[in-house]
N, C-alpha and C positions, 0 to 999 in steps of 0.2 A: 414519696408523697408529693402530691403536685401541689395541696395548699387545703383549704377548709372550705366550706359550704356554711351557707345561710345558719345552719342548725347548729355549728361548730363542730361538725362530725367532719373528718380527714378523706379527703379523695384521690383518686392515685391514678397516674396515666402509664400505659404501656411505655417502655422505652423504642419501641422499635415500632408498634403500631397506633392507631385514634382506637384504643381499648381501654374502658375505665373502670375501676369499679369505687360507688359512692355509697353513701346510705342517704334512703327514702322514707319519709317518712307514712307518704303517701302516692303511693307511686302515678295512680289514677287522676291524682287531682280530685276526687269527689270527697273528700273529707271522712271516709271511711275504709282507709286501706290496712293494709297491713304495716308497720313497721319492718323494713327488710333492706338487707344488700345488696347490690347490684352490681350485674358486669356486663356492661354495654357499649356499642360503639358509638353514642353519642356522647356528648360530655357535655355534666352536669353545669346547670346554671343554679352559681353559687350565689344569686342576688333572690331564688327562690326559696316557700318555704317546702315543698310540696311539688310531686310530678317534674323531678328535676328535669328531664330531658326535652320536656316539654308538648309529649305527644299527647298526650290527657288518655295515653294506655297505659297498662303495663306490659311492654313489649321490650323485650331486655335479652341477652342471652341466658344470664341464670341469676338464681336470686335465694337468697337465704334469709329465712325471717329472724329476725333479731332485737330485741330494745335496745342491746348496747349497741349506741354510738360513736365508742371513743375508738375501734378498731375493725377490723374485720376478723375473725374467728379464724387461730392460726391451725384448727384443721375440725372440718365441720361435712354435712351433707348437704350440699345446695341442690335446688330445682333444674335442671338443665336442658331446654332444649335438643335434640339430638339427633334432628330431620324425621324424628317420627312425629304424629298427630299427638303424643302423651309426653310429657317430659316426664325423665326419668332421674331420679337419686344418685347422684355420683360425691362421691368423697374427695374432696381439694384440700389439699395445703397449700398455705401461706406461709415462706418462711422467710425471714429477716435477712437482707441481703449483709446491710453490715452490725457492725458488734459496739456495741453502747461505749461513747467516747474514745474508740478505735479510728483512725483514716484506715478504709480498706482501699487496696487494692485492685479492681479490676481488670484483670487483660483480657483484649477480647483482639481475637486474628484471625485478618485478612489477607484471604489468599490472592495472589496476582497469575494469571494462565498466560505465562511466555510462548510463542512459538517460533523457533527456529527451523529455517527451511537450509536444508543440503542439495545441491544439484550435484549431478552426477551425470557426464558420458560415456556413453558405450558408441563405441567407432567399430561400423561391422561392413563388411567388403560383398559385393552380390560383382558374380563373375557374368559378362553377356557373350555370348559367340553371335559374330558378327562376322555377312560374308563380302568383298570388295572385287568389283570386280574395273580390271584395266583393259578400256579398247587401246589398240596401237594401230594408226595407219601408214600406210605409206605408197608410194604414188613415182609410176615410172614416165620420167620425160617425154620416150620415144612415143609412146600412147597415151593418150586420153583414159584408160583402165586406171583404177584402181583398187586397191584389194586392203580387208582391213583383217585384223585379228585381235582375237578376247581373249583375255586371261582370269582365271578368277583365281584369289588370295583368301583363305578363310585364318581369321585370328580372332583371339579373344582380348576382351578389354574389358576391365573390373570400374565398375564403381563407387568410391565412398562415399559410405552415408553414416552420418549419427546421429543418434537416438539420444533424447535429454530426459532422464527421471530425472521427480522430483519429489524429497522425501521429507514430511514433516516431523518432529518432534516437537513436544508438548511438556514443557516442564512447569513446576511452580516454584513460585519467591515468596517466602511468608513474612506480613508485616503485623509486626504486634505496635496495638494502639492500647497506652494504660489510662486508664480515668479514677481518678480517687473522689470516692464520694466521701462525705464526714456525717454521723448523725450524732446530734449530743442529746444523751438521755439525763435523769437526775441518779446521781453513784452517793450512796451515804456508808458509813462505816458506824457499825456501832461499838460502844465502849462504855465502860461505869458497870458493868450487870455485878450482882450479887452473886457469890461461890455459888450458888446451888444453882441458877444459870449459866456459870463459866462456860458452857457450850455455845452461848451466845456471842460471849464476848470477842468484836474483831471482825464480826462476818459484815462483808459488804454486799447493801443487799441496791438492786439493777432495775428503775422503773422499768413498769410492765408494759404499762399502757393507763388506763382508765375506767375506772367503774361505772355504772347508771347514775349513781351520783356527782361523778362530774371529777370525780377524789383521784391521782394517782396511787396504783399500789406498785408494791417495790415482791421481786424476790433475790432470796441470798443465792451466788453463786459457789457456794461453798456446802450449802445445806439446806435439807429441806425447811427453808423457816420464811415467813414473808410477812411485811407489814401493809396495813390497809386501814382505810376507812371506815366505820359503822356506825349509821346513825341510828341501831338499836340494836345490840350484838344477838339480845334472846328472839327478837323479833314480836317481844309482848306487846309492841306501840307505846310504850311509857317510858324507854330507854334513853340513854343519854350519849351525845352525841361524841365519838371518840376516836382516835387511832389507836391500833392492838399490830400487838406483835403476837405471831401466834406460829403451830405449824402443819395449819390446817390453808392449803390454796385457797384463796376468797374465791367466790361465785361473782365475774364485774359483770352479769345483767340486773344484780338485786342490788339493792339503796341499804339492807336491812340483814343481821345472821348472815357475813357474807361464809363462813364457814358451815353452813346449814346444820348446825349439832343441835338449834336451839335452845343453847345456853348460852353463860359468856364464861368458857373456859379458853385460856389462853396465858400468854406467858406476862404479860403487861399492857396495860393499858395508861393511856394520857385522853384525858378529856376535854375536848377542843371544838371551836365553830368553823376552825379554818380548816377547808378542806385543800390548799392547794399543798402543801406537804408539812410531816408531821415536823415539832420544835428541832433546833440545830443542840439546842438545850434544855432540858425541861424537867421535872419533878414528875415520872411517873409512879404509876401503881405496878410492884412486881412480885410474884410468886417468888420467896423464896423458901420454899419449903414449910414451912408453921405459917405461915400469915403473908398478908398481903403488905409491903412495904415501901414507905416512900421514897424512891429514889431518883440522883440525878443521870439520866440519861444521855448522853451525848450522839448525835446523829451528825457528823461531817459533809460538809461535801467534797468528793474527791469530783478537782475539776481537772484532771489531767490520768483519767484512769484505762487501761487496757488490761483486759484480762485476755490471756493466751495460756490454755492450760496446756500446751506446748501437744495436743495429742491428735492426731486423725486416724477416721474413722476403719481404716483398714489396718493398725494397729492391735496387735494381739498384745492381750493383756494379762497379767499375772493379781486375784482378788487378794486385798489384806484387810484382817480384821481382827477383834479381840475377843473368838465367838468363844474362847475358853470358859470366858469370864461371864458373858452375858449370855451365850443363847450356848451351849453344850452341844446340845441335838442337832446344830448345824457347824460342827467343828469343821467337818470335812470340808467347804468351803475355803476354809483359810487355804492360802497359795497357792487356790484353785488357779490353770492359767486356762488363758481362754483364746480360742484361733479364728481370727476372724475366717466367715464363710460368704459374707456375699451381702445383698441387698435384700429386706422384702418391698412386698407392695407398698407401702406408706414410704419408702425411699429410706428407711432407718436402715444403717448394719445391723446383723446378726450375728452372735459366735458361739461356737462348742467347746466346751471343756475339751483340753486332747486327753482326761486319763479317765472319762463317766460321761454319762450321757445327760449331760446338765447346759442350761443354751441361757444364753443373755440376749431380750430384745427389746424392741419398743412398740407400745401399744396405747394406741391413742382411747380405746372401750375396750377394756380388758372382758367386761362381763357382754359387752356385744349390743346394749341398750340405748347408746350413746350417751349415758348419765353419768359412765366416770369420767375420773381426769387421766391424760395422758400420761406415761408414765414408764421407767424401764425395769424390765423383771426378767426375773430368775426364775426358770423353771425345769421341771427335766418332763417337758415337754417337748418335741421341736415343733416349732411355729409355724405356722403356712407361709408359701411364699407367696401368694394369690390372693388372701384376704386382706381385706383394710383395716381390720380391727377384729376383735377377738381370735388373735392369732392362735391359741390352741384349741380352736372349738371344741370348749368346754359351756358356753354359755355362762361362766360366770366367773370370778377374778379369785382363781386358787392357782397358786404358785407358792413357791421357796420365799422367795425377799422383792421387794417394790423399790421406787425413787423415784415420785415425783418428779417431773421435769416439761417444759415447753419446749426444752432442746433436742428435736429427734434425731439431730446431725451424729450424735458420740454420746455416748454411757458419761455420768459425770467423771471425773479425777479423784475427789472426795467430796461426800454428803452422807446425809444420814440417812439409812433404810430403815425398813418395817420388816423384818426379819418376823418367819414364822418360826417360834419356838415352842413345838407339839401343842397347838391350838390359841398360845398365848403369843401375840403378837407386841414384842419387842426394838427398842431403838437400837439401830448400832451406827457408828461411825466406820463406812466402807469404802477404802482407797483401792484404786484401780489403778496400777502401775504397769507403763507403758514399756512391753520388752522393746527388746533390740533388735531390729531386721537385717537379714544380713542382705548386701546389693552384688550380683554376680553380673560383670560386663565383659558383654561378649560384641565380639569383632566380627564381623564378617564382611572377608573381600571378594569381591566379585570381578569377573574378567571378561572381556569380551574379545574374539578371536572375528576377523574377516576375511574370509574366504575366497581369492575371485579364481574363477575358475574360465579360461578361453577354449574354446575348443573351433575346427576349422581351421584350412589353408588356404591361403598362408599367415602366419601368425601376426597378427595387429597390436600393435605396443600402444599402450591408452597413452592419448594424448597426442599420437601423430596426427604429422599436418604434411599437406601436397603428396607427388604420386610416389606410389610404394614401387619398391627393384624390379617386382615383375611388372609392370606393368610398363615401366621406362623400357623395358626389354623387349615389348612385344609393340609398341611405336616405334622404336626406333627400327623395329627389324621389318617394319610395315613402309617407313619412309625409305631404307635401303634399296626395297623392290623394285619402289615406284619411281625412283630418279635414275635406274637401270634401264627404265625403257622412254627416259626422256627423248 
């Protein structure tokens, strides 16, 4: 996130390119646009209310219509551009680079292209026949005559020459560069709950982000439960304005019923005008079973929190549960393990039971309408690896067991499912335990063998310098001739 916009809505620049994406609330400028998101390679002028980029178009790459402000939707269908004359619908995730009050890590490596050059000569002999020839005169006193005579000599005489290759190799040198980003989110832990809630009690629940109303909501990382803001939980307009703990995912484009049941069922409520986060201490109203009761509530803040459920996503996993007790009809489950298989299209892992035909996935619209929430399920279905959502086109959300979640990286560690148990769908508490891999390291040496191979006489030894034996042989026996008829 690069900073905020005029509106107080969050804007965010490429790391590597001038790519943004902001929320508009009018992209046109003409006072009647849509409310929407935007990913463009202008960047937004945050002193605007309106037509951030300033073209008085809306010319964008893609765009998502949305009221909520407080984020972009971490996985949605946006408008896109795509070189045709129609934009077409494509499915984007946004996913969180780092982990709520974590320093992550970063490496990002750079490769460096060395090259080293080898020369190499080759000394090769070309032989020439060459013919000489020696006049001789000579010349008698007595007479003015003289008489001369020719001799011809044919010999040979080699010349060296060499030849220079040059041979490049191309290797690399990797340099890892680390950058630690830090994002601080609000971490609460809750405590006080009444026995008949003890499932509550202890869960730290992880802001999300932002509602239409302006309100932070939190979810547990431990369980499906989240707390939120409502300033009318039935949505009758006469309601009063409150934080709930519930464990129904709020809805942050509506102000109102963020769990749309329209009622106010849920686990507790505190009744408040402040929306920036719920009391650190407070006297709520809680569900314990017979009646509704006043209790003291404790919300902490953990300012030094990391959550590392120590697990990745290629990790096969072994299910535990206590379906004896709650759900019978899905005993088989228990110790179910499960092998991871791969990746589908939304970039979640997949995995198959190794002893039935039963798969664990993630599915952002189970029923395929874009109306549910995201969410990991069990089904003995297998999932498409092609589609974006409604992985077992079925058209509609039947499956084994569900769990909630924003997190498409890995299946939680422990949270609570919705177990179907023969049409009556039930809570359970489902630990996902991470087997053991085993690591096989293998060596492999490699050798390289060179060959030189000479052929031709007479034999040249790499690296000679000045004249070779024969060739001293065959001057020398050229200059004996010649000073014979001096």
């Amino acid at each position: 996130m690069k900073g905020r916009t005029y509106t107080g809505a969050p804007y965010y620049k490429a790391t590597t390119r001038n790519e943004y994406i902001y929320w508009d609330p009018d992209c046109g400028g003409g006072g009647d646009g849509q409310q929407r998101w935007i990913i463009d390679d202008s960047e937004p002028d945050i002193t605007k209310l309106r037509d951030l980029d300033g073209d008085g178009q809306c010319n964008y790459y893609a765009r998502m219509d949305s009221t909520d402000k407080s984020k972009p939707p971490t996985s949605a269908f946006w408008m896109m551009g795509c070189g045709a004359a129609k934009a077409e619908s494509k499915l984007i995730t946004l996913a969180d680079i780092t982990t709520t009050l974590t320093t992550t890590t970063m490496t990002s490596t750079s490769t460096t292209v060395s090259t080293t050059t080898i020369s190499s000569t080759r000394t090769t002999t070309s032989t020439t026949k060459t013919t000489t020839t020696v006049t001789s005169t000579s010349s008698t006193s007595s007479s003015t005559s003289s008489s001369s005579t020719s001799y011809t000599y044919t010999g040979t005489s080699s010349t060296i020459s060499s030849t220079t290759s040059t041979t490049s190799y191309t290797g690399t040198s990797t340099t890892r560069t680390t950058v630690t980003t830090t994002t601080t989110l609000m971490v609460l832990r809750l405590t006080g709950v009444c026995p008949y809630k003890d499932f509550l009690e202890g869960l730290t629940f992880v802001e999300q982000g932002y509602t239409a109303s302006g309100a932070r909501y939190f979810a547990s990382v431990e369980a499906e439960q989240y707390i939120y803001y409502d300033y009318d939980c039935n949505g009758g307009g006469n309601g009063k304005k409150r934080w709930i703990i519930d464990e129904n995912n709020p809805d942050p484009t509506v102000v109102e019923d963020l769990d749309q049941d329209g009622g106010c069922n849920y686990h507790a409520r505190y009744d408040s005008d402040d929306t920036y986060a719920p009391a650190r201490a407070g006297v709520w109203q809680v569900w314990c079973g017979v009646e509704w009761t006043d209790i003291v509530l404790h919300l902490d803040l953990l300012s030094n929190y990391t959550y590392d459920d120590g697990m990745d996503q290629s990790n096969d996993l072994k299910l535990r549960g206590y379906f004896a007790k709650t759900c019978q009809k899905k005993e088989y489950l228990n110790n179910l393990q499960f092998e991871f298989q791969g990746v589908t299209a939304n970039g979640a892992p997949y995995y198959k039971s190794l002893t039935s035909p039963v798969y664990m996935y993630y599915d952002a619209h189970c029923a395929g309408d874009l109306s549910g929430s995201a969410r990991w399920i069990i089904d003995d279905d297998r999932p498409s690896l092609s589609a974006p959502y409604d992985l077992d086109g079925d058209g509609n959300c039947s499956y084994i067991a569900r769990a909630k979640s924003l997190d498409f990286s890995k299946p939680p560690k422990g949270s609570m499912w919705k177990i179907d148990c023969g049409g009556v769908w039930k809570d359970l508490w489902v630990a996902l335990v991470r087997l053991p891999t085993t690591t096989t390291s293998v060596t492999a040496t490699s050798s390289t063998t060179t060959t030189q191979v000479t052929t031709g006489k007479p034999v040249i030894i790499n690296g000679a310098r000045g004249p070779q034996p024969h060739l001293t042989f065959v001057l020398l026996g050229l200059l004996g001739l010649l000073s014979s008829y001096q």
